[in-house]
C-alpha angles and dihedrals in degrees: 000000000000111000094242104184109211130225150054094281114044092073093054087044085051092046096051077055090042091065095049090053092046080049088067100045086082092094096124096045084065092069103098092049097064101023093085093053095044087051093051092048113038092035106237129165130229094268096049084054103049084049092056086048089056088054090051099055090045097059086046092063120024104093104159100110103063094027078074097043099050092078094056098042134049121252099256093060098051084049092051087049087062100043087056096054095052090051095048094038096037094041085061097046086050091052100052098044090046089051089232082127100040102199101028109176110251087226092051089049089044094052082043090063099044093055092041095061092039088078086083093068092050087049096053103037097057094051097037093051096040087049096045086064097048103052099038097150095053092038091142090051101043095053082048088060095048108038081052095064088046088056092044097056099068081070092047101051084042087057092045085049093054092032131043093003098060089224096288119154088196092054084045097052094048099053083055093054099037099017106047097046079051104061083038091057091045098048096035090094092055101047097084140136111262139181100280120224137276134226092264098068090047104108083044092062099045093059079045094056090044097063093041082054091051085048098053090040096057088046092054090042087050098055100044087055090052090046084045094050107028093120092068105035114099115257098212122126103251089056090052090058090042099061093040087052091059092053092045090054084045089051090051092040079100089066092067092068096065090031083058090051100054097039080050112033112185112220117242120262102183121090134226091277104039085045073057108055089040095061091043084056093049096038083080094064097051117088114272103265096050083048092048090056098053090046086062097045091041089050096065092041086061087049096062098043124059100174103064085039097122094043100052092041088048086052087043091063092054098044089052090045096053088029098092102239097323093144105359116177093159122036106205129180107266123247137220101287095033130089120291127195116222094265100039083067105051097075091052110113079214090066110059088031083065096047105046082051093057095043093053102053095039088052099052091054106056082045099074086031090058091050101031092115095053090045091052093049092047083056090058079244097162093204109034084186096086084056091054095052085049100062084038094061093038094042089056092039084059102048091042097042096036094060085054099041089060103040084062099050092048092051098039107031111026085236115146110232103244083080091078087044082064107049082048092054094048093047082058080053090064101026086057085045088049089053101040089053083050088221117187113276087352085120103065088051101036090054084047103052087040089058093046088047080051098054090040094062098070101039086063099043092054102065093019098065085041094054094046095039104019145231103279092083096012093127090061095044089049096052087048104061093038087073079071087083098056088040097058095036084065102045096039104028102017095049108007107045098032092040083056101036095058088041088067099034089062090064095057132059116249131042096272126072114226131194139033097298101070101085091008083113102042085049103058098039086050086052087058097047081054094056095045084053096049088053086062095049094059089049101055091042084057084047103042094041094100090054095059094044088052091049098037107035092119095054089251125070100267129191113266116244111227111272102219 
């Protein structure tokens, strides 16, 4: 039996945890602060540190473990599971740089590291997933929330660092290690499945969204201004509480929602049969065990009433058909919209149209991120960092924005939300033409508009891969397609612009390659991945229509009737 918790409250109450732990998942962002130091002390060359960074990056990204898991086994414990691997992989890097363990292996401290940073993909798995559920009708907005925290927390940790921290890789290190396992073992008990909501709450969840979306708004706007101003602004100790008190008030702003709820209870308006009916529509979403009880219960219920016979038994299809197998007399093959197992999916031309898509415009992100600092150089740009704010913002914007975006145009329009995926992906088109022509100012907004394409990319994968294949192994599909961003780091960044960039440094005199010819190449071949992407995009939207007008034709994401 899955431990449901029951009530209004409890998913806003999961979803302000939701965005700590989400919080910690910025493990790998950390990276650049501490690799300088691990290089001087422990005396590693160039080539020892790009490999850690490719460790790094791996256990990032390679979520397929507990995207698997998380269907066997309940949120807090995959969160536990990751705790305990920041603590483990963290606590050995810490020990290393800080010369407590004097000869550490440079392959012990590589798989450290690894496992260390893996802990991400525990973290995020386990909310998203759990948060996915309970929201089921805002599933857009919802992976918007979520992925911008995760691109927020790159700047907080940035403003602990400078803060608090005193700039110290060691102090750094050790709240990873001691910090991190901690919020995850505060917020484990209220990340937990609950009954989603119905139609019904939906305008109150949309006022709800909205002010998480302020929230997180105001947070990204307050730490650009202290990354902005930094310079002026006072360096004694009391300031720098101050300032992480402010974030910390910011990180909690979520908790007002379900505080609000219970100060200001609404009275229900729905009566013992539409409570009912209700239940009967949530229960399949629920896991199969959870769904096999209700039948039963709701079995007995049909016996003793004779009037409401060809209803109930019309709810009870469609609770058999979502409920994963709780009553099957005929095993069909799923449908876009059902759900799929893992296999099942991957012989779905969808599929893969929606992955190679990803892939491409997430690659071709990170591509110009990884390489912002050299792109700026060879600009003759004197403080990259500004670039670097710049994709930042743009990069949260989009993943904020994007979730939204979509969700309206699903709701409003009937249009499936790779077609945002596609407008992103143009506008990089252009972006990569602006900055392969070198046009004047072009730079600060190209590097603008390719952060917020960027951003967009995994707010519309999220929902998107959950509505055509279903909740039931989403954790696993989700993890999957995320490999599409190492992936494509390593083929564009990795072999195409660094195989580029030292071609043309080699014809100049220095270390560092100047001018626009530097990445003129790399952008324009990326501009044309982009549009090939794009072309997929558009491809998959005109596939996958019928499927959102079967889900949203009542304005609002409905639970699919077997198809027999």
């Amino acid at each position: 039996m899955v431990d449901v918790k029951i009530g209004t409250r409890p998913p806003w109450v999961g979803l302000a945890a939701a965005v700590w732990v989400q919080l910690a998942a910025a493990t790998a962002y950390n990276f650049p602060l501490y690799s300088g130091t691990l290089k001087s002390v422990l005396g590693y060359d160039q080539q020892q540190l790009t490999m850690l960074g490719v460790a790094n990056d791996i256990g990032e990204n390679f979520g397929i473990i507990p995207g698997i898991l998380c269907n066997w086994l309940p949120p807090w414990l995959v969160l536990g599971a990751g705790a305990t691997m920041c603590f483990l992989g963290f606590g050995v890097v810490w020990l290393a740089i800080t010369q407590t363990v004097v000869g550490m292996p440079f392959w012990l401290l590589w798989i450290a590291l690894l496992i260390g940073t893996n802990s991400s993909a525990w973290f995020i798995t386990s909310v998203l997933v759990t948060n996915m559920k309970n929201f089921p009708l805002s599933r857009g907005t919802v992976s918007g929330i979520l992925k911008g925290y995760v691109g927020l927390s790159a700047a907080v940790f940035t403003q602990l660092y400078g803060g608090v921290l005193n700039k110290s890789p060691t102090n750094l290190l050790l709240l990873l290690t001691l910090g991190l396992p901690l919020i995850c073992l505060l917020t484990m008990y209220f990340v937990r499945p609950c009954t989603p909501a119905t139609e019904d709450d939906e305008s109150n969840q949309r006022s709800h969204f909205l002010f998480t979306q302020i929230m997180s708004v105001l947070l990204a706007f307050y730490l650009l201004g202290t990354t902005i101003f930094d310079d002026i602004i006072p360096k004694d100790d009391v300031v720098k509480y101050i300032l992480l008190g402010v974030t910390v008030v910011l990180l909690l702003s979520p908790l007002a929602i379900p505080i609000k709820m219970t100060l200001f209870r609404s009275p229900k308006k729905e009566s013992d049969i539409d409570q009912l009916v209700s239940l009967e529509k949530l229960e399949a979403l629920l896991p199969p065990n959870l769904s096999q009880t209700y039948v039963e219960s709701n079995d007995n219920n049909n016996n003793n009433n004779g009037d409401d016979e060809d209803s109930n038994s019309e709810d009870l299809n469609m609770l058999l058909a979502e409920g994963e197998g709780a009553i099957v007399t005929k095993k069909r093959r799923p449908r876009r919209g059902d759900d799929f197992e893992f296999q099942e999916a991957l012989v779905k031309a969808d599929f893969w149209l929606l992955f190679v898509a990803y892939f491409i415009g997430v690659g071709s992100g990170v591509t110009a991120l990884n390489n912002l600092a050299q792109i700026g150089y060879a600009a003759s740009v004197d403080d990259t960092t500004v670039l670097l704010c710049l994709f930042s913002l743009g990069n949260f914007f989009g993943r904020l924005g994007g979730g939204a975006v979509s969700e309206h145009l699903v709701k409003s329009r009937l249009l499936p939300r790779p077609v945002l995926m596609t407008c992103t992906q143009l506008i990089m088109v252009m972006s990569f033409l602006f900055l392969a022509l070198a046009l004047e100012k072009s730079l600060y907004i190209s590097t603008a508009f390719l952060g917020l394409c960027y951003g967009v990319q995994f707010s519309v994968m999220i929902p998107t891969v959950s509505e055509l294949f279903g909740l039931k192994n989403f954790g696993l599909f989700y993890n999957f397609m995320s490999l599409g961003n190492p992936i494509g780091a390593f083929l564009f960044s990795g072999l195409l612009a660094g195989y580029l960039y030292d071609k043309e440094m080699a014809t100049q005199v220095g270390t560092t390659c100047v001018g626009q010819e530097c990445f003129r190449v790399t952008f324009l071949i990326l501009g044309g991945i982009c549009a090939f992407g794009a072309f997929l995009s558009v491809i998959l939207s005109m596939r996958i229509r019928p499927v959102y007008h079967m889900l949203y034709a009542g304005g609002s994401f409905r639970v699919q009737r077997p198809l027999h």
